[in-house]
C-alpha positions as CSV (number, residue, x, y, z in Angstrom):
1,X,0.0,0.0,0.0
2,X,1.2,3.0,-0.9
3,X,1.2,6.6,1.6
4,X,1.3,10.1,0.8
5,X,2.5,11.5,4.1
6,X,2.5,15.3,4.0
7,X,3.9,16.7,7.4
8,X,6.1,19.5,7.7
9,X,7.4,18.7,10.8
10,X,11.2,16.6,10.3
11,X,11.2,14.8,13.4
12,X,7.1,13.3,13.1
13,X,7.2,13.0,9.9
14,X,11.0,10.5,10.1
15,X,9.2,8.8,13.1
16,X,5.8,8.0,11.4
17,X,7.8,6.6,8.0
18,X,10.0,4.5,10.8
19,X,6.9,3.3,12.8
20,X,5.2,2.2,8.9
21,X,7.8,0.9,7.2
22,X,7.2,-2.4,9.2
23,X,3.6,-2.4,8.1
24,X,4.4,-2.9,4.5
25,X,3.6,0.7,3.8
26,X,5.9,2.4,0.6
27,X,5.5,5.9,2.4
28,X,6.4,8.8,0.3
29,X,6.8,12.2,2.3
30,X,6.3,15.9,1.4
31,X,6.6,19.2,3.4
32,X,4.7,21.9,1.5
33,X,0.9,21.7,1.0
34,X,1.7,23.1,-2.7
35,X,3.6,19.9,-3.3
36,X,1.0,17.9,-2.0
37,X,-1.9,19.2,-4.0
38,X,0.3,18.9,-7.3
39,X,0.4,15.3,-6.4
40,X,-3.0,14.9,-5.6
41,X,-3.8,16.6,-9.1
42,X,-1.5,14.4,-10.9
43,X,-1.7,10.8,-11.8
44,X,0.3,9.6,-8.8
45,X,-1.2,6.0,-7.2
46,X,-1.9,6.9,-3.6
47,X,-3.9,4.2,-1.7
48,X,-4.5,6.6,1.4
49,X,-2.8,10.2,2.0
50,X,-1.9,11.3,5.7
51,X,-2.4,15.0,5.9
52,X,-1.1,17.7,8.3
53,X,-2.9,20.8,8.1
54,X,-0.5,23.6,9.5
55,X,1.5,23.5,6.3
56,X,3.5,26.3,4.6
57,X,2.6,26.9,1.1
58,X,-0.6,26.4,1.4
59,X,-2.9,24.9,4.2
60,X,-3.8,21.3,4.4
61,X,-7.1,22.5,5.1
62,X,-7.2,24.0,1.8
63,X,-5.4,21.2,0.2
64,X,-7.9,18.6,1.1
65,X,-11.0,20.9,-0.5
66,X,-9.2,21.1,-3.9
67,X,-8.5,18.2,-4.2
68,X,-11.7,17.1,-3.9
69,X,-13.5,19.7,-5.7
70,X,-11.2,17.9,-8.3
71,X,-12.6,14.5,-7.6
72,X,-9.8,12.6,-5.6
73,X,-11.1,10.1,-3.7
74,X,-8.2,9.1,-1.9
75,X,-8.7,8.1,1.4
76,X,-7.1,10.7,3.5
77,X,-6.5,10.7,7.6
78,X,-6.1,14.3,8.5
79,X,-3.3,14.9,11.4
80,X,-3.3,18.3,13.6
81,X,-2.7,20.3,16.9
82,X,-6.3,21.6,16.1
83,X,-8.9,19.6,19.0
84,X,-11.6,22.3,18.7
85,X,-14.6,20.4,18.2
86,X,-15.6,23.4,15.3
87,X,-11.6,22.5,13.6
88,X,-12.9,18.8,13.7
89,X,-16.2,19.2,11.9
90,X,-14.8,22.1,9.2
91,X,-12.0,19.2,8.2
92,X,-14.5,16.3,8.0
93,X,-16.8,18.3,6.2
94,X,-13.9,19.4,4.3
95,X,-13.7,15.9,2.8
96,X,-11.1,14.1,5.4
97,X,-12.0,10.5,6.1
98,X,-11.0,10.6,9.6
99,X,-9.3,12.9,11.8
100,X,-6.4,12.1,14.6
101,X,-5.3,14.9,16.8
102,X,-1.8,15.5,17.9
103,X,-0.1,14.6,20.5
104,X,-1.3,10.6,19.6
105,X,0.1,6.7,19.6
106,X,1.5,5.6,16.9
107,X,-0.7,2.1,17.2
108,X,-3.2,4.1,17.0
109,X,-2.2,6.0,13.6
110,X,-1.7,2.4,12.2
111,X,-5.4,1.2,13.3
112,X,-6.9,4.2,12.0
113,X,-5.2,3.7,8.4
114,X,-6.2,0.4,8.9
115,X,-9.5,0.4,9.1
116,X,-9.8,3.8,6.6
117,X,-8.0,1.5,3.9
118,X,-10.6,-1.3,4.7
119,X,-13.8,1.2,4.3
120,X,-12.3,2.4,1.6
121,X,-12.1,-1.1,0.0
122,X,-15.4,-2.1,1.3
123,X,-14.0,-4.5,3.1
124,X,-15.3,-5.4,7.0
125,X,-12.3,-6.7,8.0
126,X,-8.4,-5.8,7.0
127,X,-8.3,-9.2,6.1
128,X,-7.9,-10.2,2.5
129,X,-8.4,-13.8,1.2
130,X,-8.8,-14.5,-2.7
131,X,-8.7,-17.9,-4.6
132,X,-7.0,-19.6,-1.2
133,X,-4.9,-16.7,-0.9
134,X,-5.4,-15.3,2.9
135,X,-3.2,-11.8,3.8
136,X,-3.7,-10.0,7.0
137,X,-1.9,-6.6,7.4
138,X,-2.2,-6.4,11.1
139,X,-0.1,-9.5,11.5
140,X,1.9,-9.1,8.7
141,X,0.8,-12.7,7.9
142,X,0.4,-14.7,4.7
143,X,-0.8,-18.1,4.3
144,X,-1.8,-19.9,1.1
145,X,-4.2,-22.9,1.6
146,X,-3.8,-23.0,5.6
147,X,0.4,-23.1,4.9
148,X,2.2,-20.1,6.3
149,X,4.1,-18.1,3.1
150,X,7.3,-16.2,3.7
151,X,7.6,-13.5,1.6
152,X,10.0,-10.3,1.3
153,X,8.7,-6.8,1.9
154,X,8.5,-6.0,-2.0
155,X,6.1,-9.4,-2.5
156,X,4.3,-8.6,0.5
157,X,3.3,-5.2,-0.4
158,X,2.6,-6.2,-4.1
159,X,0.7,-9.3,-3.3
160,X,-1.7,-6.7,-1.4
161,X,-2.3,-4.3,-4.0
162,X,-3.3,-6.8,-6.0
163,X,-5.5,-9.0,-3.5
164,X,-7.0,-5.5,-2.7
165,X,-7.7,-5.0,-6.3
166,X,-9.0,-8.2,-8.2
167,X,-9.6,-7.8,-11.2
168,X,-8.0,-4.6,-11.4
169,X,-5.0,-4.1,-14.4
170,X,-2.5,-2.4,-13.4
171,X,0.2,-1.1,-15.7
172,X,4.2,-2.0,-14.2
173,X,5.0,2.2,-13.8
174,X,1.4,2.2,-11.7
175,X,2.9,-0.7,-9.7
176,X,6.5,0.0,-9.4
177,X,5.0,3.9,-7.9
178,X,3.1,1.8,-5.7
179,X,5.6,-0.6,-4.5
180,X,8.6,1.5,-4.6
181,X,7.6,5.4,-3.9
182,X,9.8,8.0,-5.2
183,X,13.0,7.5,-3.1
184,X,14.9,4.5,-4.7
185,X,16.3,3.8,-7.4
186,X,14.4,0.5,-8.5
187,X,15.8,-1.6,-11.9
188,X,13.4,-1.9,-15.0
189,X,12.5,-5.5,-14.5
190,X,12.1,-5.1,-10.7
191,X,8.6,-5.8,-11.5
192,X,8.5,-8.4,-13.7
193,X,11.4,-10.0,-11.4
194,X,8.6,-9.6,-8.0
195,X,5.5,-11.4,-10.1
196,X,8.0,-14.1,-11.4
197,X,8.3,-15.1,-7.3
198,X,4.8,-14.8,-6.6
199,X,4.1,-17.1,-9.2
200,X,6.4,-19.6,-8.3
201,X,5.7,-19.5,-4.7
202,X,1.9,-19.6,-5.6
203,X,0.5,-20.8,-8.6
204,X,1.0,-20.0,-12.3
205,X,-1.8,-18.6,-12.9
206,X,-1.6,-16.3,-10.1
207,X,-1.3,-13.3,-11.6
208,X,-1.6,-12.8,-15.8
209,X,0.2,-10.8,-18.2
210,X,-2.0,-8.3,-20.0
211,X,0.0,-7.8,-23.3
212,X,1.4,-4.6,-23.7
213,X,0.1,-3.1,-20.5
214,X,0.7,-5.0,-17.4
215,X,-0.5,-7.2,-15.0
216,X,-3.9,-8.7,-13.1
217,X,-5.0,-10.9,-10.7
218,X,-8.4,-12.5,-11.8
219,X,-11.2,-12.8,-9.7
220,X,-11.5,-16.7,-10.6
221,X,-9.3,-18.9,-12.4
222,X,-9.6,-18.1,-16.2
223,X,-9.0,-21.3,-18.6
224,X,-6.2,-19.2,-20.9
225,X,-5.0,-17.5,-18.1
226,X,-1.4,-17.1,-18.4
């Protein structure tokens, strides 16, 4: 899953990347609430945004109302020092999906993402399971058919965007955005390299190739599925 985190403040912002990178989370990171509405407006894959709103360049108050004036959709938790009850109901109305105040625990931070991810999804639990394929992000856990399934970090995240989206073709620049982020250098058949594993430590038919665009995960076995 990937994060827009968009914090201005060096020290929360290193120790929220630190606290998610365990989750599986590819966390991207900007200070400026100019930045972060350029990204919003772009075509960048975001599966949920975290959002401070005492931002210089331009409020994240501000940010979150164009962006959805523009019709992003992105989940996004809204972080801030504001606890007025008024500041609470102007950013929800705003368009936040939920709203964490400042000081807070970071377990909380990762339940809240959590379970905004899983609305999002319309899901009722965090847990995934497709075609024997079972993934909870919570435990970090992966089994296929009842069998525990080591995987690495790069699998692991991959394998979710795709369990969280069957059916759902991605193209390998969409994927290696959502797998990678913007900070590492990642080789050109990183991708192609990841699915390879997944379908050996699966099944074949795992995931199939869409010529000339990228990659899917059927919602049931296909007979020419590849």
């Amino acid at each position: 899953m990937r994060i827009l985190l968009v914090e201005d403040d060096p020290s929360l912002a290193a120790g929220i990347r630190l606290a998610l990178k365990p989750e599986h989370y590819t966390v991207d990171l900007l200070a400026d609430g100019r930045q972060a509405l350029t990204a919003l407006q772009g075509d960048e894959p975001f599966d949920a945004v975290i959002l401070d709103l005492g931002l210089p360049g331009l409020d994240g108050m501000k940010v979150l109302e164009a962006a959805r004036h523009k019709g992003n959709r992105v989940p996004v938790l809204v972080l801030t020092a504001r606890d007025g009850v008024d500041d609470r109901i102007a950013g929800l109305d705003a368009g936040a999906d939920d709203y964490l105040v400042k000081p807070f625990q970071v377990d909380e931070l990762k339940a809240r993402l959590r379970a905004l991810l899983r609305r999002s999804q319309g899901q009722a639990s965090s847990v995934l399971e497709v075609r024997g394929i079972r993934l909870d992000p919570a435990s970090h856990s992966i089994s296929y058919r009842g069998k525990p399934l080591p995987l690495s970090r790069r699998e692991f995240a991959l394998l979710q965007e795709f369990l969280s989206h069957p059916g759902r073709v991605f193209t390998r620049d969409t994927l290696t955005r959502l797998v990678y982020g913007w900070d590492e250098e990642v080789e050109s058949n990183a991708i192609e390299v990841h699915v390879h594993h997944l379908r050996r430590k699966l099944f074949p038919e795992l995931i199939r190739t869409v010529r000339g665009i990228g990659y899917v995960m059927d919602k049931a076995p296909r007979d020419d599925a590849t």
